[in-house]
C-alpha positions in Angstrom: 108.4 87.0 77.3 111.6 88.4 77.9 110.5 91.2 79.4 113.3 93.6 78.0 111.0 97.1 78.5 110.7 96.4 82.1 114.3 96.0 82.4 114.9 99.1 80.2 112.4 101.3 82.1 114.0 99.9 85.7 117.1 101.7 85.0 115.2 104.6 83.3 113.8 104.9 86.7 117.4 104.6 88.4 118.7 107.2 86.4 115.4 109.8 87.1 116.4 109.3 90.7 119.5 111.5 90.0 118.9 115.0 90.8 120.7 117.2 93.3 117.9 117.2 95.4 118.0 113.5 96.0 121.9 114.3 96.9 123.6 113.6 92.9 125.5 116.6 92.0 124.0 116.7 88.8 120.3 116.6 87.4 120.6 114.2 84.4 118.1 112.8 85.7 115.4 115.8 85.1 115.0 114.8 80.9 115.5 111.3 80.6 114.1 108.9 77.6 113.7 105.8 76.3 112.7 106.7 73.0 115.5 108.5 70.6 114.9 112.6 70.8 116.7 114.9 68.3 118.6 118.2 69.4 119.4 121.3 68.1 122.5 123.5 68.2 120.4 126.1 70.5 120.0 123.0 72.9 121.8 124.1 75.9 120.2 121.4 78.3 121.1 117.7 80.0 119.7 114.8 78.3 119.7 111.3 79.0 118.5 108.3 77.0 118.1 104.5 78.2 118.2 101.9 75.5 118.7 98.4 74.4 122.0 98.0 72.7 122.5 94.6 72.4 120.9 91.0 73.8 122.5 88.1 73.0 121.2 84.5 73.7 123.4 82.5 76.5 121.7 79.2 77.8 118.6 77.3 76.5 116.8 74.7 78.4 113.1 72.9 77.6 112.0 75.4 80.3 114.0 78.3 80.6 115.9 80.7 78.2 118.5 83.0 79.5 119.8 86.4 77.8 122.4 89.2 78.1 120.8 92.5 77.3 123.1 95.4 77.2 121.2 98.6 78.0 123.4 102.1 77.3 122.7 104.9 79.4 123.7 107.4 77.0 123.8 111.2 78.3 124.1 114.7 76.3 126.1 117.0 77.7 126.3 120.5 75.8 129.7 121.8 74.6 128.5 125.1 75.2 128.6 124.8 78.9 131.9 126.4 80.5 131.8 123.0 83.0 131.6 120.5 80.0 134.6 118.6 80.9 133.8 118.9 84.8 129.9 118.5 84.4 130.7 115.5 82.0 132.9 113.6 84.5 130.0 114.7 87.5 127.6 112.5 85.6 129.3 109.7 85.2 130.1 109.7 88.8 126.5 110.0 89.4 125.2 107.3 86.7 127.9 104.7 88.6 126.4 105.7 92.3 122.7 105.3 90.8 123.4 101.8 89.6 122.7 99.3 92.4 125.6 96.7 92.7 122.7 93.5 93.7 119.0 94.1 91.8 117.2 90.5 92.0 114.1 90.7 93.6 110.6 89.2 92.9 109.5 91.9 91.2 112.0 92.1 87.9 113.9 89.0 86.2 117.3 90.2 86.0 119.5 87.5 87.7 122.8 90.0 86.9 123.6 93.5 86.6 127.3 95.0 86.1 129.0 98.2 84.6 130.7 96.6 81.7 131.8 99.8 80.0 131.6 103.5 80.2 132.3 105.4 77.1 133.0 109.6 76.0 132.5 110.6 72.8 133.3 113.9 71.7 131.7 115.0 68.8 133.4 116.4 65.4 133.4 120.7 65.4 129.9 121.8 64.9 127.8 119.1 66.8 127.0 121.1 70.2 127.5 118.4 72.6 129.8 114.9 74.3 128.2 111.9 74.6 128.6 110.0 77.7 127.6 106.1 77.7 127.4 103.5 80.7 126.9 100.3 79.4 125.3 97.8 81.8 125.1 93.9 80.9 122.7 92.4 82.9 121.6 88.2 82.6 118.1 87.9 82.4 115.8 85.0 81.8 112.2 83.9 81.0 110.4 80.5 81.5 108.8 79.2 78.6 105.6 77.3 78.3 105.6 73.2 76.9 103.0 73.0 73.9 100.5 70.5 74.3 
């Protein structure tokens, strides 16, 4: 197995460490998701998802198989807020300081992990919040068993 909701719920856990209180100036970190969660235009409040976007095969071997997952860190900020623009640039600031630069340990498979984009979308009139995305590509692998 892959083991791509490990992965995903690694850097959900990242990005719950970011709170004020743990010295972020922002607390995106307070609603975060990795399952997709409507709004409404009453929604005045932060939220962050964490998602698969993309995985794309890289190297094959009788043993081993090696992937690129792209997860998007994708947060909602409300339009509503007189700080959108300056709350909006806080959390990606904070998203880039909560992304370790080195990850590989024993306990996860990801050989790589980089920032390979950071996006802003701001929504057409009448949808009440920007989008912010961090993209991160990471290398993973898995070992795969021989049949008899």
């Amino acid at each position: 197995m892959i083991g791509l909701q490990a992965d995903i719920n690694l850097v959900a856990g990242w990005v719950r460490d970011i709170r004020v209180a743990n010295g972020y100036t922002t607390d995106i970190g307070a609603d975060v998701v990795t399952e997709r969660k409507g709004g409404s235009e009453d929604d005045n409040s932060l939220l962050c998802g964490v998602f698969l976007a993309d995985l794309t095969p890289t190297n094959a071997t009788p043993q081993r198989r090696d992937w690129q997952p792209d997860i998007v860190i994708e947060a909602r900020i409300p339009v509503r807020s007189a700080t959108a623009e300056a709350t909006l640039i806080a959390v990606i600031e904070d998203l880039v300081k909560a992304i370790p630069t080195k990850t590989t340990d024993a306990a996860n498979n990801i050989a790589t992990l980089e920032i390979s984009a950071i996006g802003i979308s701001r929504q057409p009139d009448g949808v009440p919040y920007i989008v912010v995305s961090v993209t991160l590509r990471a290398t993973v692998y898995e070992f795969i068993s021989q049949p008899a």
